[in-house]
N, C-alpha and C positions, 0 to 999 in steps of 0.2 A: 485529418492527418494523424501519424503513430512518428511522435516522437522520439526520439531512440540517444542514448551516450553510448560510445561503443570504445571498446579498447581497456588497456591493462588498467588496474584498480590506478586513479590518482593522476592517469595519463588520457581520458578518454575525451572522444571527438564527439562534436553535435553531430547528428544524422536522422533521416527520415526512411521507411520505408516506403517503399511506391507499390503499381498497384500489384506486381508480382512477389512484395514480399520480400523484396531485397532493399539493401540498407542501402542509402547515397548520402552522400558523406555532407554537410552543409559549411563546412570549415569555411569555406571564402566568404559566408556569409555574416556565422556570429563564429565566436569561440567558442560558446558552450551555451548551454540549456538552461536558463535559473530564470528568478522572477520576472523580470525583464520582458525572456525571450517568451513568456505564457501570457503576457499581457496583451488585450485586445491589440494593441499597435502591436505586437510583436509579431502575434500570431497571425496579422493582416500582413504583415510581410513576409512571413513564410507561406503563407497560401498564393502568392502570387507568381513564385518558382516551379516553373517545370520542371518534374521530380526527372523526365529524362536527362537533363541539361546537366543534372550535377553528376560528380563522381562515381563509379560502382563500387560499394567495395566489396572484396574478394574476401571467400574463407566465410568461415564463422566465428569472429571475434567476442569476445566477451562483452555479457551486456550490463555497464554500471547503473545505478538509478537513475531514470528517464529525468530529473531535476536531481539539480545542486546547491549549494548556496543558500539554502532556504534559512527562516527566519526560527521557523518551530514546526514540530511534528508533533500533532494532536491525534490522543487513540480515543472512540467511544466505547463503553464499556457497556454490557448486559442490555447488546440492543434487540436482542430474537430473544422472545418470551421464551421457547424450549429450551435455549442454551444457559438461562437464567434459573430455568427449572432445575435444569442437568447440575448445574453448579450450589444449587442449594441455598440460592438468593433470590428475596421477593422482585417481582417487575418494579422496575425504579419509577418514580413517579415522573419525573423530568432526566434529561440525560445526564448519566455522569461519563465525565469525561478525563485526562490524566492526560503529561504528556510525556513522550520517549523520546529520549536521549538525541539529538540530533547525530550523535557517531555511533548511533545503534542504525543510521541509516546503510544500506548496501545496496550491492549487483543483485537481479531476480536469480541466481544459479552460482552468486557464492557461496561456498561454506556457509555453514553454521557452528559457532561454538556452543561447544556446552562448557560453561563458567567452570571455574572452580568450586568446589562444595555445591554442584548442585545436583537434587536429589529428585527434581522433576517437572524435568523441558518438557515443555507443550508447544503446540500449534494453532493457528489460527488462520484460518484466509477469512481475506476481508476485501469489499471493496472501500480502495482509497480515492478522493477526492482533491484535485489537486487546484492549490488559487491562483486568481487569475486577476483579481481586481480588488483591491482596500475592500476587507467585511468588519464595519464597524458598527454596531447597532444594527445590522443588516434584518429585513423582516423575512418570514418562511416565503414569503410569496414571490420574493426579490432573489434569494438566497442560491440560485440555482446560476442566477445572472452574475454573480461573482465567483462563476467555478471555469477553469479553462479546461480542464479534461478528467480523466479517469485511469486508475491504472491497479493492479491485483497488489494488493498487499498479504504478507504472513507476519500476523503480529506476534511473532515469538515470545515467549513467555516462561518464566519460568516460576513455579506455583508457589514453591515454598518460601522463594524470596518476599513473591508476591503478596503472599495469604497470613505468610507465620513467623514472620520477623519485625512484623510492628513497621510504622509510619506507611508510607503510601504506594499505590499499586508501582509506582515510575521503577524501583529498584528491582522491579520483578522482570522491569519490561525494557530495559536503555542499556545491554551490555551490547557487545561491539557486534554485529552482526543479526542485530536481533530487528529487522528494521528492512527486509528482503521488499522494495519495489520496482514493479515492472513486468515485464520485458519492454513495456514502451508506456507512454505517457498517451491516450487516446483523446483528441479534441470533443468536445462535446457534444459536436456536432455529428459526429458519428456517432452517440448513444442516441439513440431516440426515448429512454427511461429510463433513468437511472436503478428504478424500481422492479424493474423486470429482469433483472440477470440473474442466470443458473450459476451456480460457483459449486466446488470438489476440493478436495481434498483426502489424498493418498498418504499411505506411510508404508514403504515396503512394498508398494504395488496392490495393497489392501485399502478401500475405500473404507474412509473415518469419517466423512464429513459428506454432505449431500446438502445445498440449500439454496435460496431465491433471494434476491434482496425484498421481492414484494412482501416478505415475513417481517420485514425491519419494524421495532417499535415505534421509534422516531426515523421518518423518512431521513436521506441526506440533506434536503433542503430545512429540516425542524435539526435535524444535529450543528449545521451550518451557523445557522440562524442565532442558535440557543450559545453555541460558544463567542461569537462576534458578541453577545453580551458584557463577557467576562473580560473577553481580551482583541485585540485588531489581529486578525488575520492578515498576511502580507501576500503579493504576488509570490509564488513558488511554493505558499505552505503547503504539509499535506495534512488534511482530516481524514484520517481511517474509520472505520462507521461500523466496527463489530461484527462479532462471524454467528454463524447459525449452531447447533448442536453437532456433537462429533469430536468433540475436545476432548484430550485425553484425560481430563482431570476427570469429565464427567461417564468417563465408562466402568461398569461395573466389572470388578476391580478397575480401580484406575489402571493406565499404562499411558507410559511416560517415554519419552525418546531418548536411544542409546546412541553409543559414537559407532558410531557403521551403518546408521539408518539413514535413509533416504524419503525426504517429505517431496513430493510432486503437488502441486496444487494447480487453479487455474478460474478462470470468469468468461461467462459467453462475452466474445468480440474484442476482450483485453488481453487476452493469450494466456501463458501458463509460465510457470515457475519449477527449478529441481534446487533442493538445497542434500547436500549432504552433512551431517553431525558429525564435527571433528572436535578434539579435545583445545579449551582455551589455552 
């Protein structure tokens, strides 16, 4: 199944697309999308509606983040050795991971601000991993079996907060818009690898980014795994798992996104994303 919230920011409806790609509205079913509705039981009862039977909806409505509600949005950091290179820091030995603002969460195709005082927005696709099932102590082997789908994340960024203002990466990465997922939430069942997906990313129509999740350092199942250490992952959370090289910090000179730029991104089988840079 593709997940979907659709509708004005703060206003939006559950929905699924079916198999032509159009949205049907789930309203009489749940109200909305959160941990709940990603849980094996949940998800066992939304596979059991005929995607003909429900609502069409018309137009092309805006699409909020495929989950709501959630508990914590977890980022991993310096997971593709070249983007590690690119950035000017050793391969980590185990994963380091940080977490973003839960009202840095958005629509895959709202705005982006650029803060105040900032001197250099970055980009980042990534694939996110969304929960589906309590990950506590969970082992790498297991780790896969508490995930209910998959969906494109841009971990927006912004470097100088991030790098050169002392204490920790979170302040670089949690302002309001910095947190773009979707266009849908994909069951898992429809990835057959998580390992295997091509991902891009655009700025201006100029390819910046090019890469595979099969480069990741720590798979999604050892990213998974390794934070259920530290803390309980809930039904709805999301783990974002690090983007490949092509970040703007790391091109020679850097270059950094302006308010009029336009970031497109995208992952095989999870769809794509457009945000545009507008002033906070």
């Amino acid at each position: 199944m593709k997940l979907v919230r659709y509708g004005a920011a703060g206003q939006e409806k559950p929905g699924l697309l079916d198999s032509a790609g159009r949205i049907r509205d789930l309203s009489a079913h749940i109200k909305d999308i959160t941990g709940e509705t990603v849980s094996p039981e949940g998800l066992a009862k939304l596979a059991k509606i005929d995607p003909a039977s429900l609502p069409l909806v018309d137009g092309n409505p805006r699409f909020g983040a495929p989950v709501t509600a959630i508990s914590k949005f977890v980022a991993i950091g310096l997971n593709y050795a070249d983007h590690a290179a690119e950035s000017g820091m050793p391969i980590p030995p185990e994963p380091i991971f940080f977490l973003k603002a839960n009202t840095s969460l958005c629509g895959p195709n709202d705005a982006t601000e650029k803060p105040r005082g900032s001197t250099k927005l970055d980009w980042e696709v990534e694939l996110a991993a969304v929960i589906g099932t309590r990950a506590r102590y969970v082992s790498e082997a297991d780790a896969l079996n508490h995930v209910a789908g998959y969906a494109v994340c841009n971990d927006v960024s912004e470097r100088n907060f991030q790098l050169e203002r002392g204490g920790t990466w979170t302040k670089g990465k949690s302002h309001d818009t910095f947190g773009p997922v979707g266009p849908w939430l994909v069951t898992k069942d429809e990835i057959a690898d998580p390992q295997k997906l091509g991902m891009w990313l655009d700025v201006n129509g100029e390819r910046r980014q090019t890469g595979n999740t099969s480069t990741m350092i720590f798979t999604v199942a050892k990213c998974i795994a390794y934070v259920s250490q530290f803390m309980t992952l809930l039904p709805g959370d999301i783990v974002t798992t690090g983007t490949p090289p092509g970040v703007g910090g790391g091109m020679k000179p850097p270059k950094f996104l302006n308010i009029g730029d336009i970031v497109t991104l995208g992952i095989d089988g999870l769809g794509a994303q457009r945000q545009e840079i507008i002033a906070a």
